[in-house]
Residue frames as qw, qx, qy, qz and C-alpha x, y, z in Angstrom:
[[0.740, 0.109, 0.567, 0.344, 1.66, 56.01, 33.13],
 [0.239, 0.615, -0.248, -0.709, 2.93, 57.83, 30.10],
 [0.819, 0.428, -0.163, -0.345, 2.32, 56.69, 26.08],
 [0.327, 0.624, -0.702, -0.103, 5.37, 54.69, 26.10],
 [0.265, -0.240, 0.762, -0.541, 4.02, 52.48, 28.59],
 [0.699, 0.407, 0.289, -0.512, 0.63, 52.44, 27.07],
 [0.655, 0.599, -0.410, -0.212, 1.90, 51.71, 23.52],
 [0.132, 0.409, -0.893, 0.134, 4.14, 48.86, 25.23],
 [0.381, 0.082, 0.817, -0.425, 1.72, 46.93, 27.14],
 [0.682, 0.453, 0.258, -0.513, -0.64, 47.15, 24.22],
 [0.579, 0.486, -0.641, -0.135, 1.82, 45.84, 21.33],
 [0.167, -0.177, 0.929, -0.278, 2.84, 42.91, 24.40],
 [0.592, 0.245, 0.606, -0.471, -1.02, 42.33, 24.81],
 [0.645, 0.570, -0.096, -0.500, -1.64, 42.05, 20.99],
 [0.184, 0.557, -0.806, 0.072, 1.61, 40.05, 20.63],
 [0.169, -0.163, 0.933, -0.275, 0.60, 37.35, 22.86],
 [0.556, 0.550, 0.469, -0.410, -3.05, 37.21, 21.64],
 [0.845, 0.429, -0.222, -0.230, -2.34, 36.40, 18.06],
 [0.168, 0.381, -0.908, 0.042, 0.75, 33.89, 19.34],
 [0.440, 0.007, 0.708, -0.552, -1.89, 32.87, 21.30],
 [0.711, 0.510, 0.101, -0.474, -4.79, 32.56, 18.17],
 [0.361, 0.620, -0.692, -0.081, -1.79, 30.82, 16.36],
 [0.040, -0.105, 0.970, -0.215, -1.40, 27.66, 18.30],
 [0.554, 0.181, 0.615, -0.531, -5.06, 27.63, 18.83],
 [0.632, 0.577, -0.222, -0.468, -5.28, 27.45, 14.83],
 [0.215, 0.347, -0.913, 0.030, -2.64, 24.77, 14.77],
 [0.354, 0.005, 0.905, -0.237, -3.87, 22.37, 17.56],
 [0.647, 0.362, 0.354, -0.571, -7.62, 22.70, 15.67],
 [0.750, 0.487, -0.338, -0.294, -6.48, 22.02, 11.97],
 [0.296, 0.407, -0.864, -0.029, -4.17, 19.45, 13.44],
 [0.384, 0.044, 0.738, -0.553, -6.78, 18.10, 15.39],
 [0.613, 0.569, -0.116, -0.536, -9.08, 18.00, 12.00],
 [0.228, 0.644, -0.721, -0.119, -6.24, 16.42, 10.44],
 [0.019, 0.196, -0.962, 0.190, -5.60, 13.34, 12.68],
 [0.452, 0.094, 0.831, -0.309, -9.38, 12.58, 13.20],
 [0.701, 0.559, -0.119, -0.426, -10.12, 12.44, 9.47],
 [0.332, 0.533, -0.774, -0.084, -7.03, 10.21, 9.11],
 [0.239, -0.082, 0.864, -0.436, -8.56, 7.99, 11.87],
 [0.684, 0.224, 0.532, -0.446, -11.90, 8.08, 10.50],
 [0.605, 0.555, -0.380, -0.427, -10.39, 6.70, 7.32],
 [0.110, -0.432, 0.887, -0.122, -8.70, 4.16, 8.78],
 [0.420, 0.159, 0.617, -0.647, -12.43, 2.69, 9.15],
 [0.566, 0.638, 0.350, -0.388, -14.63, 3.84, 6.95],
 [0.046, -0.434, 0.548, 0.714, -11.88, 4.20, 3.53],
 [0.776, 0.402, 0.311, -0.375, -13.98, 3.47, 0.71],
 [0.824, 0.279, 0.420, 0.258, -13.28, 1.59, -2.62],
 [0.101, -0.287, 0.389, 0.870, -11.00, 3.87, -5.51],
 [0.340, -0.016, -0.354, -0.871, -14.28, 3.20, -7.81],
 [0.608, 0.202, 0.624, -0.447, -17.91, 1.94, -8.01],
 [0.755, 0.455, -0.217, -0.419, -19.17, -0.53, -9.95],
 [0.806, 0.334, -0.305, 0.382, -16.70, -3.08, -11.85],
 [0.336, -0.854, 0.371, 0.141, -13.97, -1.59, -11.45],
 [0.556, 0.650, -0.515, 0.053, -10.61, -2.61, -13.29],
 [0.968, -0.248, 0.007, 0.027, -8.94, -5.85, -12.34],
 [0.126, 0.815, -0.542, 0.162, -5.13, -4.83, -11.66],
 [0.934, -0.157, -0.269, 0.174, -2.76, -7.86, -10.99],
 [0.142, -0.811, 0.403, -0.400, -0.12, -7.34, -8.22],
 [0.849, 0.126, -0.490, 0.151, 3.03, -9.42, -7.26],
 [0.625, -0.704, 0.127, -0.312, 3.67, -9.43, -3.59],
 [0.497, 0.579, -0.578, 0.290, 7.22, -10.62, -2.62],
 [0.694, -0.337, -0.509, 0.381, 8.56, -12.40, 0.77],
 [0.569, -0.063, -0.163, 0.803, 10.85, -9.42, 1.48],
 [0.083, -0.501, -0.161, -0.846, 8.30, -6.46, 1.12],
 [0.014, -0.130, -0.555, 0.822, 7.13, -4.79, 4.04],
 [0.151, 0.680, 0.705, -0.136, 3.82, -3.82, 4.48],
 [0.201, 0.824, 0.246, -0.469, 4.05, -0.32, 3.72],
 [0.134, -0.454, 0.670, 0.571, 5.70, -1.46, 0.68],
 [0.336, 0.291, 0.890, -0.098, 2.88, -3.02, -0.23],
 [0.068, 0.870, 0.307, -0.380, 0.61, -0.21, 0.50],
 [0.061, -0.592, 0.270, 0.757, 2.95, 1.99, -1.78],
 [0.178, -0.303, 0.750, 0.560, 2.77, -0.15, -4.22],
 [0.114, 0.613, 0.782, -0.005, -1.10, -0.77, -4.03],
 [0.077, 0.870, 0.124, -0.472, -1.20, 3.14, -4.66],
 [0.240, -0.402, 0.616, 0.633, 0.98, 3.33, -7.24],
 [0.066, 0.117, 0.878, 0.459, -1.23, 0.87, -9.17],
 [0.393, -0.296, -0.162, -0.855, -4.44, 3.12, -8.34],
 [0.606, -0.400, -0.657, -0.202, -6.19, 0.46, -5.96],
 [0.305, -0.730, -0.475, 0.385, -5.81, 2.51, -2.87],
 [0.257, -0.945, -0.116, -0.168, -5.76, 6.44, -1.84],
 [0.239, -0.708, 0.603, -0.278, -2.67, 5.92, 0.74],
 [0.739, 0.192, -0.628, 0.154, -0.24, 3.77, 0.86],
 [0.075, 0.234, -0.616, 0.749, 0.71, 4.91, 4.77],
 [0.628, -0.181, 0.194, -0.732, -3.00, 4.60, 5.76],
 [0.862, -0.141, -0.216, -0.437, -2.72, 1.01, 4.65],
 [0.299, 0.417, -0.728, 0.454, -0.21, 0.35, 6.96],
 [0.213, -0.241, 0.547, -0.773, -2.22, 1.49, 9.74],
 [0.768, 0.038, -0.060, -0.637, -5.06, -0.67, 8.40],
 [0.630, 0.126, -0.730, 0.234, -2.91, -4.03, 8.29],
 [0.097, 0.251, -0.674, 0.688, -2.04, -3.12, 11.84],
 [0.383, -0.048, 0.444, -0.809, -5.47, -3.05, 13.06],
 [0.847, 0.067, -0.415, -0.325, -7.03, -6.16, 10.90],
 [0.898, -0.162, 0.330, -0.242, -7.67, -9.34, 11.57],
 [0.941, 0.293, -0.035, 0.164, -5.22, -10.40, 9.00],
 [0.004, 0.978, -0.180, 0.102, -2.32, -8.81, 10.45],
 [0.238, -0.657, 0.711, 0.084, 0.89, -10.20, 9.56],
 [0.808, 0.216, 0.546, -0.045, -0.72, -12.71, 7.71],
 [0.459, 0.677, -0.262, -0.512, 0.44, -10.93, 3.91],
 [0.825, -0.107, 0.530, 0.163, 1.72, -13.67, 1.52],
 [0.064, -0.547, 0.532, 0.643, 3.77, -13.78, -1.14],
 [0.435, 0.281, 0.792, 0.323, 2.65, -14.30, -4.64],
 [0.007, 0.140, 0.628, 0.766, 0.74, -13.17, -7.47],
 [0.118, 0.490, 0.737, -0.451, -2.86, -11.39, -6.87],
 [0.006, 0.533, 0.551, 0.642, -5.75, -10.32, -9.30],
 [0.049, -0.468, -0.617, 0.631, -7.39, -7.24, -7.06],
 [0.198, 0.546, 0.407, 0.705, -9.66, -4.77, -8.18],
 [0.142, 0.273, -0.189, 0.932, -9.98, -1.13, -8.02],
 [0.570, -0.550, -0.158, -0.590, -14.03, -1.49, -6.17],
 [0.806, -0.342, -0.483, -0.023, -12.53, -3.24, -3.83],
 [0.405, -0.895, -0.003, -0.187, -11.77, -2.03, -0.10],
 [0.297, 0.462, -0.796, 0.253, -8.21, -2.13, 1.39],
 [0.617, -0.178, 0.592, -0.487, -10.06, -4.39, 4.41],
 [0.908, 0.275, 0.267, -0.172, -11.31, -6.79, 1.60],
 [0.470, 0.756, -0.449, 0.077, -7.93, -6.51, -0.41],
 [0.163, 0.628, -0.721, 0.244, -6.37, -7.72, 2.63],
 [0.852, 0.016, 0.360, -0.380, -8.33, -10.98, 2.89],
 [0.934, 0.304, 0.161, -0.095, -7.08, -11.76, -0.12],
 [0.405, 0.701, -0.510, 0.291, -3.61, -11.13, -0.21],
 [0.168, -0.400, 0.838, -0.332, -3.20, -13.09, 3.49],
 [0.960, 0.073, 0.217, -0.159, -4.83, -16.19, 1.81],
 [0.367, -0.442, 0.668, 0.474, -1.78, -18.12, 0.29],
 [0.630, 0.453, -0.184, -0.603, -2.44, -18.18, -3.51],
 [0.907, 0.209, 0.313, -0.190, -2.89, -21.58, -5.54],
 [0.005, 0.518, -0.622, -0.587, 0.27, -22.00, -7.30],
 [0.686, 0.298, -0.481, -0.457, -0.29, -24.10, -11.14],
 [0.274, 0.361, -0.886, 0.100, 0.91, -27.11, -9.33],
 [0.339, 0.148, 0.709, -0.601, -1.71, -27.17, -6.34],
 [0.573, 0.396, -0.033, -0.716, -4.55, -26.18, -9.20],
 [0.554, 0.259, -0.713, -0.342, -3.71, -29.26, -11.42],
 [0.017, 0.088, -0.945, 0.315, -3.78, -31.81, -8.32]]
C-alpha cells in the first residue's frame, strides 16, 4: 500500500465515524426531547404555587382545542399550548370543552383546568332560577 491509500482509508474511516457520532447525537437528544415532552404530558405542574391569580377566559363554540391551549398560554395559565392538546386527547374530558366564560387560575393544573372548562357554565338565567 502506498500513503495515498493510507491517507484515503483513514480520512473515509474518520468520515464515517463522526457521520456516524452525528446521528448517534441526534437520535439521543431527540430521544431526551420526546420523553421529557411525554413525561410532561403527566406530571405538568401548575404556572405558580400558592394563590395564584384568577385569569377569566372566554371559550367559544368554534375554537379548537389547540386554540384553546394557545390561548390558555397566552394568558400565562399554562407552559404549552401544543402540550395541552395532547393532554385533552388523553383525559377523561376529551371532547367534552364548552363554550362560555371561565374564572381559572394560574395554581391550577391543565388536568384540573380541564374539568372545569368541560362542565357547561351557569349562565345568569340558570343562577336566578
Amino acid at each position: 500500500m502506498n500513503i495515498k491509500e493510507i491517507l484515503g482509508t483513514t480520512v473515509q474511516i474518520i468520515v464515517k465515524v463522526a457521520i456516524f457520532a452525528i446521528i448517534i447525537m441526534y437520535v439521543f437528544r431527540a430521544a431526551v426531547a420526546a420523553y421529557d415532552y411525554g413525561y410532561r404530558v403527566f406530571t405538568e405542574e401548575a404556572v405558580s404555587t400558592g394563590e395564584g391569580r384568577i385569569i377569566s377566559v372566554s371559550i367559544e363554540g368554534s375554537q379548537s382545542v389547540l386554540d384553546v391551549g394557545n390561548m390558555l398560554q397566552e394568558k400565562g395559565l399554562i407552559r404549552d399550548g401544543k402540550l395541552f392538546v395532547i393532554q385533552e386527547l388523553l383525559s377523561e374530558n376529551h371532547g367534552n370543552i364548552q363554550p362560555g366564560v371561565y374564572d381559572l387560575n394560574t395554581s391550577m393544573t391543565a388536568q384540573e383546568m380541564l374539568e372545569v372548562i368541560a362542565v357547561k357554565p351557569e349562565t345568569d338565567e340558570e343562577a336566578e332560577e
